[in-house]
N, C-alpha and C positions, 0 to 999 in steps of 0.2 A: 504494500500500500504506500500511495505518497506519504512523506516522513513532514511535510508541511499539513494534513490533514484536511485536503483541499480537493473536492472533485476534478480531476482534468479528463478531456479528452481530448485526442490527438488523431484529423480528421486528415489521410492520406488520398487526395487526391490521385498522386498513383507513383510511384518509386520505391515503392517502399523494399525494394531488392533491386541491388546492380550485379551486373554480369561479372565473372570473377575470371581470370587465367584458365582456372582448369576448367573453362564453359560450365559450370557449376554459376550458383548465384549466391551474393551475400547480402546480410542485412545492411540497407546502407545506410545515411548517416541521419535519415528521418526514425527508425527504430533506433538509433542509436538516443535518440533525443528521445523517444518514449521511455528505453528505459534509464535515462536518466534521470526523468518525470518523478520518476518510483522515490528516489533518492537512496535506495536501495547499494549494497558492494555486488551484491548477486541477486539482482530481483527472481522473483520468481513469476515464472511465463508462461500462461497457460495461452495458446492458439485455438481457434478454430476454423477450420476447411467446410463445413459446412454448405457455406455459397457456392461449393465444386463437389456438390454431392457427398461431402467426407472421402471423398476419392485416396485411392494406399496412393498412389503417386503422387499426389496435393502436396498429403500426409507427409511421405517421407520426403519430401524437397524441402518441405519448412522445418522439418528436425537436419537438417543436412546445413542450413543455409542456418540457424541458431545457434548449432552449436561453434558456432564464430562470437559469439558472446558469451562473457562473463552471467549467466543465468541459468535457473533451476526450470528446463523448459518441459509442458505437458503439453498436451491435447485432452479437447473435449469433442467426441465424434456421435453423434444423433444414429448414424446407419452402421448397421441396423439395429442397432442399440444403444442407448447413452453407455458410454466406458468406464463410466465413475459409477460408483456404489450412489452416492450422493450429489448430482449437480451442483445444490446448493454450498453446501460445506465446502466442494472443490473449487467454485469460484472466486467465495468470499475467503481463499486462504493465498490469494494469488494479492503479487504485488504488482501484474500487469495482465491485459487480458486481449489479445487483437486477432482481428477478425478476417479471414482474407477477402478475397476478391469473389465474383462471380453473381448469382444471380437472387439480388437482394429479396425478388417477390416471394421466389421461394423460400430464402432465409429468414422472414420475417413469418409467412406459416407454419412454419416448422418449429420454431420460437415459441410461437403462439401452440400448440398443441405440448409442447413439453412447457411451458410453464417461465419460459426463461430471459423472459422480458419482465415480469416482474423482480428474477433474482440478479438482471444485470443492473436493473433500475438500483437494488440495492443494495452491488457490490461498488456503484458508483457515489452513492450517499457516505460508503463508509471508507473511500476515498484509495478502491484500486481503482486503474490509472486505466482507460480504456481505449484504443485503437482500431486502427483498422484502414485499407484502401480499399477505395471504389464501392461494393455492398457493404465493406465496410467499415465506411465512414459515411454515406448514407444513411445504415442501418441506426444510428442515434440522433438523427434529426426529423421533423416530419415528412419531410421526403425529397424528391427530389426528378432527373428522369432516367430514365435506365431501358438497357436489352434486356432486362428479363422476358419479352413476350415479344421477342424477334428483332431481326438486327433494325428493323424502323424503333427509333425511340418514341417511347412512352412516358410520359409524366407517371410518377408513384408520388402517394403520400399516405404510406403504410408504413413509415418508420417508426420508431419509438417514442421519439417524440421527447428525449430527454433535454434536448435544444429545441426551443420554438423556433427555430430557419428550416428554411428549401437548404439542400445544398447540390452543387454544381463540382463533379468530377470530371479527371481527365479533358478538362475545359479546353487545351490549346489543341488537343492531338486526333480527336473528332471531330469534325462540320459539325456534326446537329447539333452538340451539345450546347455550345450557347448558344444559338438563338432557339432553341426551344426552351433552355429554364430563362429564358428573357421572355418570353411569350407567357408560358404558364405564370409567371411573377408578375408580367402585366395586365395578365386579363383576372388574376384574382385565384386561380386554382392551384397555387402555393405562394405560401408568404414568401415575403422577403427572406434574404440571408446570403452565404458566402457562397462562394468556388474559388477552386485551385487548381491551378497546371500542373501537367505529370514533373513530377519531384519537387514536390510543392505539400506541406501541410499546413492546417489549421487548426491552431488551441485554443482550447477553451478552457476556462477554469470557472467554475459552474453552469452556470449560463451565458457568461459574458465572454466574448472572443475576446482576446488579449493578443494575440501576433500571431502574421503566418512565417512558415523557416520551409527552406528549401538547399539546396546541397546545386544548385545550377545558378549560372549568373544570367538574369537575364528574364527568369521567370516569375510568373506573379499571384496573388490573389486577389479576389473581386469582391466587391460587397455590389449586392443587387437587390435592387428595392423596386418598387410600384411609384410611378409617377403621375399621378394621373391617369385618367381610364383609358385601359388596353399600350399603357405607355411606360417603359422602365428605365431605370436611372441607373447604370453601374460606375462604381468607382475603383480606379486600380488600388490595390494595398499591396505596398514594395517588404514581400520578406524579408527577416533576417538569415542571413545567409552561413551555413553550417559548413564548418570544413567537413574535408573528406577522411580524414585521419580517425 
């Protein structure tokens, strides 16, 4: 848990692994900023693959690509059975908890039928550090838009809801993405709130954004609002910029 006692979340627009020598991938230096969130010597990491089906290949790339860090790292896997004796007890004993990539609509039913939206809501209270790129970093705000239901983007606003924002991934490296969560935010069918470019994140320390950090020069994040009807207002927010060490 953070050692400051302070809800954070840490919303990975998408880097959250760079490619390494041995064509393998490392955590790069936006996990490295999660777990030092924790304020932790060896946080303890619990993942989820979930959004890629709990796939064994998911699985074992994010234990491959962790154990590059100083951490006590687990998995939590839904298919085809929760892993843990106790979801609950295992989340709330984690000093970090991130959530990978893939297909939020379905990560957020499958949530909803185990029960685990209410235990991240209150592994977040008691102040583990939570993450995630793309579904999930999605996955804790009200929503946002996404391929879950084919590669035309769709607006969702199935997420958690533990930030009242839309948010906006992958923002510079898709066409649709912005102007679709610029559309949805202007005509009223998600609020306001942020986006980030691939290697680009956004903290939060309760509800309130406090900086975005990225590991690229050059990239940015956005706050985007409703201006008027069917009309939106984005402003850029110049991250702070993370070495790569």
């Amino acid at each position: 848990m953070s050692t400051d006692g302070q809800p954070h979340i840490l919303a990975i627009g998408g880097g959250s692994f760079i490619r390494n020598a041995r064509q393998g991938v490392s955590p790069s230096p936006l996990l490295r900023y999660a777990c030092d969130l924790t304020g932790q010597d060896r946080p303890r990491l619990c993942f989820l693959a979930t959004a890629m089906g709990d796939s064994a290949e998911t699985i074992a790339r994010y234990y491959s690509a962790f154990t590059e860090l100083d951490a006590e790292v687990s998995h939590l896997a839904l298919f085809p059975m929760p892993n843990v004796a106790d979801m609950r007890e295992h989340l709330l004993s984690q000093d970090l908890i991130y959530v990978g990539g893939g297909s939020v609509a379905n990560l957020m039913a499958l949530w909803q039928v185990h029960g685990l939206g209410d235990i991240m809501r209150e592994a977040w209270h008691e102040g583990v550090v939570l993450s995630g790129t793309s579904a999930g970093a999605l996955c804790w705000h009200m929503g946002g838009n996404t391929d879950s239901f084919g590669p035309e983007l769709r607006g969702f606003s199935g997420g958690l809801g533990l930030l009242p924002y839309s948010c906006g991934v992958h923002y510079d490296s898709e066409p649709q993405r912005r102007p679709l969560l610029q559309r949805l935010v202007g005509e009223g069918d998600l609020p306001g709130g942020y986006a980030a470019d691939e290697d680009t994140a956004l903290h939060y320390v309760g509800t309130e954004f406090v900086q975005a950090v990225t590991f690229t020069e050059g990239k940015g994040a956005y706050r985007v609002d409703a201006d008027g009807p069917g009309r939106v207002k984005e402003t850029r927010i110049t991250p702070r910029l993370l070495t790569r060490e």
